[in-house]
N, C-alpha and C positions, 0 to 999 in steps of 0.2 A: 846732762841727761841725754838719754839717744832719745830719737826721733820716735820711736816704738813707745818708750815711755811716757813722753810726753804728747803721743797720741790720746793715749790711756789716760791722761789727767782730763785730756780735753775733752773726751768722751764721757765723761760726770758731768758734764755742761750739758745744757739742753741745748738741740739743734736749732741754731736760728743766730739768733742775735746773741745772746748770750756767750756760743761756743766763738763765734765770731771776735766780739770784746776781750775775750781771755786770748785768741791768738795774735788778736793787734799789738798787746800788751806783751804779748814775749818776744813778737819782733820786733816791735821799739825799742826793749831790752836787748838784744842781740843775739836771741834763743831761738831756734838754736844755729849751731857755727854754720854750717852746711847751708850753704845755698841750696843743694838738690834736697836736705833734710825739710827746710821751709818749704819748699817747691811740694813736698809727699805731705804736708801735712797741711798746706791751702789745701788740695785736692782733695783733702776729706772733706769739706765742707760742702753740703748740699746745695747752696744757693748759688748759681752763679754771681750775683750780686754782694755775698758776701766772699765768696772767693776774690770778686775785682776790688773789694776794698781794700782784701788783706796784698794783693798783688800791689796797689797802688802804698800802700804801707812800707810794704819789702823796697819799692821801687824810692822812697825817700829817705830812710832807715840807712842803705847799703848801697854801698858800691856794688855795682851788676857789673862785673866783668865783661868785656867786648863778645868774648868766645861764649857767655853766657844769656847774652841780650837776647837773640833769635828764641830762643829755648822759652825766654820768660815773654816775650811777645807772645810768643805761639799761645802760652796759657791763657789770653785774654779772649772773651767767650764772641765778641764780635770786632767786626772793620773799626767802629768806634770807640769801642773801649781798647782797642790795640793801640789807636791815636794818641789816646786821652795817656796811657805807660807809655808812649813814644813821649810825648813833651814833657813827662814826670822823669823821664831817661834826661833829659837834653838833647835829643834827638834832631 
């Protein structure tokens, strides 16, 4: 499925916990292939707290390429929670 599509599913989910739960589950799944497609579709989620869940998901789930680390740091919403995917990296 592209990343558009499986926006679209997500978006039948109510914001909050809900849309949250359905995207942990497809990135434990390995859905979808694209590191930057997971990357676009954390960032529709409103909450910063359930964005840093699904970051910490992706972050145990997948390999995070070297050249892609920085990139997925950056998405963490503070000093803290950038730690908290640094030690979930191996950092």
């Amino acid at each position: 499925m592209s990343a558009a599509h499986l926006g679209a599913v997500l978006e039948t989910f109510p914001d909050g916990w809900a849309r949250r739960r359905a995207l942990l589950e497809l990135l434990r799944a390995g859905v979808p292939d694209s590191l930057d497609d997971a990357f676009s579709l954390i960032e529709t989620l409103a909450s910063d707290r359930d964005r840093l869940w699904c970051l910490g998901t992706l972050a145990d789930s997948r390999e995070i390429p070297e050249g892609d680390r920085e990139a997925f740091l950056a998405a963490a919403s503070s000093p803290a929670a950038r730690r908290r995917l640094e030690r979930r990296l191996g950092r």
